[in-house]
C-alpha positions in Angstrom: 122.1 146.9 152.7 119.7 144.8 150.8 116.7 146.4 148.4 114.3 143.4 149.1 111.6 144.0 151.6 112.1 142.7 155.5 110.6 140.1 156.4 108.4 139.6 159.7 109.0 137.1 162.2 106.3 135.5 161.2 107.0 135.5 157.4 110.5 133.8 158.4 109.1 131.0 160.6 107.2 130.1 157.6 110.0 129.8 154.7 110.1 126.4 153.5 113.3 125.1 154.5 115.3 125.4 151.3 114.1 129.2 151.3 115.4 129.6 154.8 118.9 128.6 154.3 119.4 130.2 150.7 118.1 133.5 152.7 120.5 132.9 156.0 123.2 131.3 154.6 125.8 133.5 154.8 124.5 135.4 157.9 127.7 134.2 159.8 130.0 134.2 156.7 130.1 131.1 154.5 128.5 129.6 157.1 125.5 127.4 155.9 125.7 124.4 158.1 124.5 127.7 160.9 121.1 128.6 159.1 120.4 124.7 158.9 120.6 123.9 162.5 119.0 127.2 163.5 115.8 126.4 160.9 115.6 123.6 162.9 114.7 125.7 166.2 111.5 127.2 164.2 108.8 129.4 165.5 110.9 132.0 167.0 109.0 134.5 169.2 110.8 137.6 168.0 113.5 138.9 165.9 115.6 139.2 168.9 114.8 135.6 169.7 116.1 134.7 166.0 119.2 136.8 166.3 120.3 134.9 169.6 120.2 131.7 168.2 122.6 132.7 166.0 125.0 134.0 168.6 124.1 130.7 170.5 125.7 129.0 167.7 128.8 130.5 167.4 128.5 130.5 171.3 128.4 126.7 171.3 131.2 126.0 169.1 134.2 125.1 170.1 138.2 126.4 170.2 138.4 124.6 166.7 135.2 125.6 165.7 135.3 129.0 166.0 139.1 129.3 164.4 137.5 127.2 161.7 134.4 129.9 161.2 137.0 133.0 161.3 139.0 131.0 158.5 135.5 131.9 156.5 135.7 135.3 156.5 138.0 137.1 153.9 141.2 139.1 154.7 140.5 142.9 154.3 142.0 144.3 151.0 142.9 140.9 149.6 141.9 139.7 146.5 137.8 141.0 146.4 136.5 138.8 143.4 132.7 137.7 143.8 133.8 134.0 143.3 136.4 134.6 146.0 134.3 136.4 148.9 130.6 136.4 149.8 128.2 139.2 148.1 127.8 140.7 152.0 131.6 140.8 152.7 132.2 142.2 149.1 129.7 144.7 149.4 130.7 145.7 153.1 134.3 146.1 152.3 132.6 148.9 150.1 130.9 150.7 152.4 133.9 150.7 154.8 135.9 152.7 151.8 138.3 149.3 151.7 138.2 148.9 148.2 139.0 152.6 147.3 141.5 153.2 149.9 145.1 154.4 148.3 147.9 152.3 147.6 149.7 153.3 151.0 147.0 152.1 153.1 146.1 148.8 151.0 149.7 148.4 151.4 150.1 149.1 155.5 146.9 147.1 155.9 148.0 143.8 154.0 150.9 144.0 155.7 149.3 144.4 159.2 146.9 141.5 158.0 150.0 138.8 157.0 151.6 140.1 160.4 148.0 139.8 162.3 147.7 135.8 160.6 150.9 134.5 161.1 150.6 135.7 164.8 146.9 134.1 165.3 146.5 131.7 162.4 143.5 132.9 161.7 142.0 136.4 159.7 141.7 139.6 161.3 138.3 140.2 161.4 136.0 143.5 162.3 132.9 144.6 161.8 133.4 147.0 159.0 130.2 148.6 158.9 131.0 150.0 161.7 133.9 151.4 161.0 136.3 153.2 158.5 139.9 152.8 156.7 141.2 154.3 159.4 139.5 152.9 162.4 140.6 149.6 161.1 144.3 149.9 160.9 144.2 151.3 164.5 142.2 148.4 165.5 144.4 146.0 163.7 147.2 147.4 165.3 146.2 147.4 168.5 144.8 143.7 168.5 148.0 142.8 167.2 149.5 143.2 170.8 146.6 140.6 172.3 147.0 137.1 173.1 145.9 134.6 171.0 142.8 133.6 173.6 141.6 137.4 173.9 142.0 137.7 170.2 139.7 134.4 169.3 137.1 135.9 171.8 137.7 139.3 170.4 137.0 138.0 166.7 134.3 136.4 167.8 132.5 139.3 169.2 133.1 141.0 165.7 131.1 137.7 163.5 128.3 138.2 165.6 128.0 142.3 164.8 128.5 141.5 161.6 125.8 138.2 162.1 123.3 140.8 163.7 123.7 143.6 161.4 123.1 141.2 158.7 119.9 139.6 160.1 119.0 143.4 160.8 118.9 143.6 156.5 116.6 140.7 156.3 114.1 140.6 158.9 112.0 143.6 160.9 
């Protein structure tokens, strides 16, 4: 989604370190603290290498932690201000048609999103690049009727799509 030229494995074990974590900063959303630890585990072999260390770090974090890095990612249809939400959530909220839908479904799916956080106490979250207005308010609706435990592992699954599909539009 990005009109900047992928880098190489190579090319990324090389960044100086500031470079690194401007570039990976919000590869798991709002996330910083993520690309500076992972920097840290520089030369990766491969891209896929690279990749798994950032699902490694989600991985490793904790009940807390985890609810902490959903609590990062912005509700769907809320407020979509570029000082609110990151330039990758903003931009695939577009793509998914969220910020064009009609007023009936913005209004069913803030509605389903207040219902979904008061139940979990934390965001729904989905990988909306690969999905659609409608494949979302399905998928909300039927999460809704998880437990809390399926629904953190569930979430979780979703950041690190949306962590790989973003690394997938910086690096070969």
């Amino acid at each position: 989604m990005t009109s900047r030229q992928l880098l190489t494995i190579e090319e990324v074990n090389a960044l100086k370190f500031e470079d690194f974590e401007s570039l990976f900063r919000n590869i798991i959303e709002c996330c910083p603290e993520a690309a500076q630890k992972i920097r840290l585990k520089r030369p990766f072999n491969n891209t896929i290498e690279f990749e798994k260390s950032f699902h490694n770090y989600i991985d490793n974090l904790d009940e807390n932690g985890k609810e902490i890095l959903l609590k990062k990612h912005p509700q769907l249809a809320g407020k979509v201000y570029e000082d609110e939400i990151s330039e990758e959530s903003q931009n695939e909220q577009k793509s998914a048609g969220i910020n064009s839908m009609d007023e009936e479904y913005k209004h069913n799916l803030k509605n389903l999103n207040k219902e979904y956080e008061n139940k979990f106490a934390f965001p729904f979250v989905i990988c909306v690049r690969e999905n659609t207005v409608i494949t979302i308010i399905k998928e909300i609706q039927r999460r809704l009727m998880n437990n809390r435990t399926n629904e953190l592992n569930n979430s979780i699954e979703e950041v690190k799509k949306i962590c790989s599909l973003r690394l997938n539009d910086i690096v070969l």
